[in-house]
C-alpha positions in Angstrom: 0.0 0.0 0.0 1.5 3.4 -0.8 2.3 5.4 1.9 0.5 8.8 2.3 2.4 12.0 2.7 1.1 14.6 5.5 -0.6 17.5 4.3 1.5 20.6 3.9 1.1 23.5 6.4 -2.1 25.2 4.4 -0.7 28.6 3.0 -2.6 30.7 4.7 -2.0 29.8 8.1 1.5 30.1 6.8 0.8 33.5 5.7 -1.1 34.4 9.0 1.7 33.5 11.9 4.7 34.5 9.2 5.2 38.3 10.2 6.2 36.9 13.6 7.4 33.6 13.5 10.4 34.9 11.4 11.4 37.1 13.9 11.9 34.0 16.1 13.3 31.7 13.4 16.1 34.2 12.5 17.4 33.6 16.3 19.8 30.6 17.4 18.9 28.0 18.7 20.0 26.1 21.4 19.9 21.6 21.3 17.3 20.4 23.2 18.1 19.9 26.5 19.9 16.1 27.6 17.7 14.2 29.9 19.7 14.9 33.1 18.9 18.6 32.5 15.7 18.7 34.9 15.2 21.0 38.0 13.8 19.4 41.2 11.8 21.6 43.9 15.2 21.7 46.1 16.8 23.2 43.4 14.7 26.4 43.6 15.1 29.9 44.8 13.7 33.3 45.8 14.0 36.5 45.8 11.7 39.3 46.7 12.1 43.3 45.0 10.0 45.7 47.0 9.7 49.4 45.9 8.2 51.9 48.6 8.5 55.3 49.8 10.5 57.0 52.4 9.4 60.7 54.3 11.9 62.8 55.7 11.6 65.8 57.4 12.5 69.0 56.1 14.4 71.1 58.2 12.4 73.4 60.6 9.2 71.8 59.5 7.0 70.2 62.1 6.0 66.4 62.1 2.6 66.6 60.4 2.1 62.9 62.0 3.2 63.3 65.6 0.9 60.3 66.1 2.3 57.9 63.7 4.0 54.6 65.3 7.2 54.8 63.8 9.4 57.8 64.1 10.9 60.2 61.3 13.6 61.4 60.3 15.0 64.4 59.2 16.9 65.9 56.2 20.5 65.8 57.0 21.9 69.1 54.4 25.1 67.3 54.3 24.7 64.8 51.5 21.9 64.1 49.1 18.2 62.8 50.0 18.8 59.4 48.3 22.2 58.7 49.7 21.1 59.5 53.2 17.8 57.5 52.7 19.2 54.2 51.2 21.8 54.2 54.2 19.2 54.6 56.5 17.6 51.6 55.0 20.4 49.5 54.9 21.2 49.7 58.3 18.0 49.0 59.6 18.1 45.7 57.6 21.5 44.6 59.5 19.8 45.3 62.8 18.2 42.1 61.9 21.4 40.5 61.4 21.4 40.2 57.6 23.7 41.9 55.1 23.0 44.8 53.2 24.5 47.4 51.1 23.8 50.5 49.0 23.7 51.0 45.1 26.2 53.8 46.1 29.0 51.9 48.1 28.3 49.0 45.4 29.5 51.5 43.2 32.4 53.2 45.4 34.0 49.8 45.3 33.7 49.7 41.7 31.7 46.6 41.3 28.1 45.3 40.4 24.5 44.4 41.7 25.2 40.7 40.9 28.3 40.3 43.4 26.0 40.7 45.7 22.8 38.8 45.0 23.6 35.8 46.7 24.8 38.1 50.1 23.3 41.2 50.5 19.8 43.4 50.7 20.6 45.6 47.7 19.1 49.3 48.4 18.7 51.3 45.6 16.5 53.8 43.4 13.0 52.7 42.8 12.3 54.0 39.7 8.6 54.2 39.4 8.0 55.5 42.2 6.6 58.5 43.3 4.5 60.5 45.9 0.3 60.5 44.9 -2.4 62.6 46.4 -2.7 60.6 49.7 1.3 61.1 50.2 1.3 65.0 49.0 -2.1 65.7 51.4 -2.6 68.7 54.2 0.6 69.2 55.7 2.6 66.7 54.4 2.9 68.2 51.3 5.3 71.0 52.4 7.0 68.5 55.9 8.0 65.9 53.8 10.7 65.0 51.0 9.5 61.6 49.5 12.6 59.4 48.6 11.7 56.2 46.4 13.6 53.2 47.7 14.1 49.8 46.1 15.5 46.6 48.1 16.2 43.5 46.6 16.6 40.4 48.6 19.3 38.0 48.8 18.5 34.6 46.9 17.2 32.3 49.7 16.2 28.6 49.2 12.8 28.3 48.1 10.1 27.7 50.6 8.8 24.3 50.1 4.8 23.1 50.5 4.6 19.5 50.3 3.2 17.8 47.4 2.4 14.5 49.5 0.5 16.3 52.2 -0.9 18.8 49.6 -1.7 21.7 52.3 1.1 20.8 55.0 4.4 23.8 54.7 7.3 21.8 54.3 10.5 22.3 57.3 12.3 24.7 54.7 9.9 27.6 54.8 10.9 28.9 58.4 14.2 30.1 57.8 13.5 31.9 54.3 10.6 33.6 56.0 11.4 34.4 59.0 14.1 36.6 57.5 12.1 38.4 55.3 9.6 39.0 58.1 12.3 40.3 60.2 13.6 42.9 57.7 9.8 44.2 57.4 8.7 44.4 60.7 12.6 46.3 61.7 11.8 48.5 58.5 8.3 49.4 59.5 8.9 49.9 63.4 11.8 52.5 62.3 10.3 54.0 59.0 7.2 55.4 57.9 6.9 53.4 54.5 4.7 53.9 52.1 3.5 51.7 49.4 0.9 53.5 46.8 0.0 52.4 43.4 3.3 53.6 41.4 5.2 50.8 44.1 5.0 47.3 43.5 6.2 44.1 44.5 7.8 41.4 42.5 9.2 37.9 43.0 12.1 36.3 41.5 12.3 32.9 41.2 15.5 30.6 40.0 17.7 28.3 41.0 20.1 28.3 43.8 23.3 27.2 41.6 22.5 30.0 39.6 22.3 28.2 37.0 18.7 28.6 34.3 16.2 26.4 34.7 15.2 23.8 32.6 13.7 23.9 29.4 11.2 21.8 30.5 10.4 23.7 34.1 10.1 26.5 31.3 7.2 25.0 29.4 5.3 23.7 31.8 5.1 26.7 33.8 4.0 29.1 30.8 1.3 26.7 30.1 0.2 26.8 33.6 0.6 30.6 33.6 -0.8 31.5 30.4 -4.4 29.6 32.1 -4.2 31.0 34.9 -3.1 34.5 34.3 -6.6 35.9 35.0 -7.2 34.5 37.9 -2.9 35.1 39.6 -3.8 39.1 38.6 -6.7 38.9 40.1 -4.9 39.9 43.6 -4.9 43.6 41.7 -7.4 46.3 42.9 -9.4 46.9 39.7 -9.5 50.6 40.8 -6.2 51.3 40.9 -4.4 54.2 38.7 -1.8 51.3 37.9 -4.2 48.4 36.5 -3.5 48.9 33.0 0.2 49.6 34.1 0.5 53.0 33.7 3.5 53.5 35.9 4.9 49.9 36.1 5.7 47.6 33.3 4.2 44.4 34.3 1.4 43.9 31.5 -0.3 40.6 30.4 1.5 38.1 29.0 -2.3 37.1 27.3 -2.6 40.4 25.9 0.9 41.8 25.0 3.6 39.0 24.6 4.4 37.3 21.2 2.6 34.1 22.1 -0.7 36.4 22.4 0.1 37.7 19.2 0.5 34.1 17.5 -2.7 33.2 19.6 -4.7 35.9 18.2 -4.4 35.8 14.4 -4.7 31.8 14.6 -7.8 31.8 16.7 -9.3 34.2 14.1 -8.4 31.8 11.3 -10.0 28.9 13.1 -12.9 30.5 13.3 -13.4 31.9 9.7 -16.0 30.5 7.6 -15.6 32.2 4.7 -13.1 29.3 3.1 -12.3 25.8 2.8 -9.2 25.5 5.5 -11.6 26.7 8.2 -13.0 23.3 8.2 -9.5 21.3 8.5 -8.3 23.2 11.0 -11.9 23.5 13.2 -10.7 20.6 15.6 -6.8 21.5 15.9 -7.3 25.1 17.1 -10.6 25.6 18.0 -9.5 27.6 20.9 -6.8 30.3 21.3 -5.7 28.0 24.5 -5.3 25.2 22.5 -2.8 27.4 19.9 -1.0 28.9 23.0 0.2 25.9 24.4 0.9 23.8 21.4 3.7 27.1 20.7 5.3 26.8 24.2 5.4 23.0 23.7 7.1 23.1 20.4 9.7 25.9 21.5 13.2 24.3 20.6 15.3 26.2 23.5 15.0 28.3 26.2 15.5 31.6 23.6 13.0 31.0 21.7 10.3 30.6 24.6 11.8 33.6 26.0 10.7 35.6 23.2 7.9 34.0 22.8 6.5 35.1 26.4 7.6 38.6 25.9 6.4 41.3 24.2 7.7 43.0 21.1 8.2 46.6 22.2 10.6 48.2 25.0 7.2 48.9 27.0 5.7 45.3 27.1 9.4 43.8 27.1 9.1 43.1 30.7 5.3 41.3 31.7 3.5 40.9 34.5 5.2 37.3 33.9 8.6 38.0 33.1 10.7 35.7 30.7 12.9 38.3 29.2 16.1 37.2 30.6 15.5 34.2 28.5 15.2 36.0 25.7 18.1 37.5 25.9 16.5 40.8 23.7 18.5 43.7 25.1 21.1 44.5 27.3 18.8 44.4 30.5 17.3 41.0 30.1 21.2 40.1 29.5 22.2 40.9 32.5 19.1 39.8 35.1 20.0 36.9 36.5 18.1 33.3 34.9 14.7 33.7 36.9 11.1 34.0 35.8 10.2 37.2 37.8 6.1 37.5 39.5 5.6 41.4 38.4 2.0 41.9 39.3 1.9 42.5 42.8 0.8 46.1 43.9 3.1 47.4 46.4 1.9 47.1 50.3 4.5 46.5 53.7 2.2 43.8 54.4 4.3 41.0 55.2 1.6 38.9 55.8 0.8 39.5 51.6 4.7 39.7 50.9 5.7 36.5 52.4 2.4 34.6 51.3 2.9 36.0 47.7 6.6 34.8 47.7 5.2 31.4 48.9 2.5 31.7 46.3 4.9 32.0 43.7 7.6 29.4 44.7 5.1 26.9 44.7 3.8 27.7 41.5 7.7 26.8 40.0 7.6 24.1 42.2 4.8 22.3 40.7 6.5 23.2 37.4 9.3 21.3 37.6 7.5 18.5 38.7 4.8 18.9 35.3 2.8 16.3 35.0 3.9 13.7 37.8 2.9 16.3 39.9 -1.3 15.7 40.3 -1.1 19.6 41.9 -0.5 20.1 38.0 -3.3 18.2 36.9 -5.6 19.7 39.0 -4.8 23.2 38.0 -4.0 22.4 34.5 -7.5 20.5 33.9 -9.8 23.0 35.9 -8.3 26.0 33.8 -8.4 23.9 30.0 -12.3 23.9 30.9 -12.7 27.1 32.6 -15.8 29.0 30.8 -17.9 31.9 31.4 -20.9 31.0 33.4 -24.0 30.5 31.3 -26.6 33.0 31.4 -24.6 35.8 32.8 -27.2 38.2 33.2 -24.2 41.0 32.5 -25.2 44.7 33.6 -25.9 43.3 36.6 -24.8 43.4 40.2 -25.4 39.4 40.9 -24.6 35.9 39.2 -26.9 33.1 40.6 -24.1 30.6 41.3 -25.0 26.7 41.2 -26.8 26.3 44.8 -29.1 29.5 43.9 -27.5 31.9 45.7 -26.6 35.4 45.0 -22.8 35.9 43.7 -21.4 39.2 42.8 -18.3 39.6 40.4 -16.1 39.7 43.8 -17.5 36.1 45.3 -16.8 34.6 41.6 -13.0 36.0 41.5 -12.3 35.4 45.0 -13.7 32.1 44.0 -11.7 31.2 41.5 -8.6 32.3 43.1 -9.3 30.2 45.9 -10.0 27.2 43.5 -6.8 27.6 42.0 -4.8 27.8 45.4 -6.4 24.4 46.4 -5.7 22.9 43.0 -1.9 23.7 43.8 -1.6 22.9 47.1 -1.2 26.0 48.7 -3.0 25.9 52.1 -5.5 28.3 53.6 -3.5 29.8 56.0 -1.2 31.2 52.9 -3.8 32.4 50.4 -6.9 33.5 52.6 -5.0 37.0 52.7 -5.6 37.1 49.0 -9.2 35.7 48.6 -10.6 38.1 51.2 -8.8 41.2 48.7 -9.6 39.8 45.2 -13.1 39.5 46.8 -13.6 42.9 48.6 -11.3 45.0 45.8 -14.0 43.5 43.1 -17.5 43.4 44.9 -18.4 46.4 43.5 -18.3 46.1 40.1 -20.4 45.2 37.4 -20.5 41.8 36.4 -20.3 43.4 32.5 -16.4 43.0 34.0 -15.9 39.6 34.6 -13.4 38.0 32.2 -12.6 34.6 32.3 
């Protein structure tokens, strides 16, 4: 019997993913990894970036917040704002014991950020940051000078949650935590910090070897990601003058990356009627999911996937789940160290958020490198491939009548979900309930004309 060839890649699909594809092809390619190249959840590591604000006192000016907690304290004329304001960070965080040091002495001893990252708090610039109308009100306007500060963390081992209890916190997590909890409680006792909507919070996670992680860690957690974006940004407050990351960069990877991009214009060809290929390809990308995952899946190295899952310009290089320094696309990304990096986090001194965030997000890796052996992957990864908007929405208005007849507003269904996908993963209560309770008070007023799936 003669064998029969495979049908040819139909032209126009051809023509409809070339205008990016051939940005990617033109880039080199790594060999697919050896077998032995695999990541295992001891492997991991975190670190945590917070970016806040700092008040000091201008000279002669009287505390406008004699009542506050913490104390302040004041200009000192002899050397600039920032210098005297990352010092006075850093040497609140070795009160706890830890190392720290300054972008400025970094600089005096004529080396870089990354000797450090493995040793040190690094204090710095925060970049986006700046005073808003709550931080510029009544008499602070005139008392204060607001210095934006940025510390990074040292790379600590990973907290761990056990995938065999699936809700117990493995023995690893004290240590790592207790640290960071430390430096927040010294920091707030000493400082009044504040975190408003140009501040954020992000979450580095790699390995401790320094080494990348695996291809295949890679994959698996962009598919898990790409699902369950909506749901992970859900922890931002709708309201905010930063949603649509006006003063942050930290967009959706759904919306803005390359992968979206590829999803996009083939979802739209799977769904035109108007010619014959629409019927062929009906079954094999029915769904813009479907597209999305088969593109991680088939990504030959870790470059590729990197530019993949970033976006094309400057502005969207950098998402709210950031690949880039896989991609390896400009100088920046080439110098970051090998970790995906959790950008969505709106910035608080909560360290009951911070530290369950950076558990949040360990775990998430975690269950990556695990993939499907892990049945915390399965969970997550099965709930989200069959995730739809609830039938009979009756949208432009303030309730959903959920399964059991009851009334649900758009917050109940998003602090819903969120909790859903916390169980599927294993995280336990005591970790996410934080989050639940603000996805569902920071959403319980709004329409249900809002709810995206």
């Amino acid at each position: 019997m003669q064998q029969q060839t495979p049908p040819a890649t139909p032209p126009k699909l051809h023509l409809v993913t070339a205008g990016i594809t051939d940005k990617l092809a033109g880039q080199h390619l790594e060999p697919l990894p050896c077998p032995d190249e695999i990541d295992r959840p001891d492997d991991l590591a975190v670190a945590v970036e917070m970016k806040f604000l700092l008040p000091l006192l201008c000279p002669a000016s009287a505390d406008p917040d004699p009542n506050h907690k913490a104390p302040i304290q004041s200009v000192d004329t002899s050397q600039p704002y920032q210098t005297q304001a990352y010092e006075l960070i850093a040497e609140t965080i070795r009160t706890t014991g830890q190392n720290a040091i300054t972008i400025n002495a970094i600089s005096d001893r004529n080396l870089a950020e990354r000797d450090f990252w493995a040793t040190h708090w690094i204090v710095k610039r925060a970049n986006s940051a700046e005073p808003g109308p709550d931080e510029e009100a009544g008499a602070k306007q005139l008392a204060y000078v607001w210095v934006p500060v940025e510390i990074s963390s040292p790379k600590r081992r990973a907290p761990r949650i056990s995938s065999s209890s699936l809700g117990g916190l493995g023995d690893d997590n004290t240590k790592t935590q207790q640290q960071l909890n430390d430096v927040l409680a010294a920091l707030c006792e000493r400082h009044r910090l504040e975190a408003n909507y140009t501040c954020e919070v992000h979450i580095h996670v790699g390995r401790m070897d320094g080494r990348r992680l695996a291809l295949s860690t890679l994959k698996n957690l962009a598919m898990l990601l790409w699902l369950a974006e909506p749901r992970l940004r859900s922890i931002r407050d709708p309201r905010s003058p930063n949603i649509n990351n006006k003063y942050t960069w930290g967009s959706e990877m759904r919306k803005y990356s390359r992968l979206a991009q590829l999803a996009d214009k083939a979802d739209n060809f799977a769904k035109d009627d108007s010619g014959p290929l629409a019927d062929a390809f009906r079954q094999k990308m029915s769904t813009r999911d479907h597209m999305a995952l088969g593109e991680i899946w088939a990504a030959e190295s870790h470059l590729r996937l990197g530019l993949l899952l970033s976006g094309e310009s400057k502005q969207f290089r950098r998402l709210g789940f950031n690949f880039s320094a896989f991609g390896e696309e400009d100088e920046r990304a080439r110098r970051s160290p090998p970790t995906v990096e959790f950008r969505m986090m709106e910035g608080t001194v909560e360290s009951r958020l911070i530290t369950s965030w950076l558990l949040i997000c360990g775990n998430i890796v975690q269950v990556a490198t695990l993939g499907p052996s892990d049945p915390r992957f399965i969970l997550a990864m099965s709930r989200l491939l069959v995730a739809e908007r609830p039938g009979g929405l009756p949208l432009g208005h303030g309730a959903y009548f959920g399964s059991g007849g009851e009334a649900e507003t758009l917050g109940v269904i998003r602090g819903r979900e969120f909790r859903e996908l916390m169980q599927d993963l294993g995280v336990p209560r005591s970790v996410y309930a934080g989050f639940e309770e603000k996805v569902t008070r920071d959403h319980r007023e709004l329409p249900l004309t809002y709810y995206r799936v």
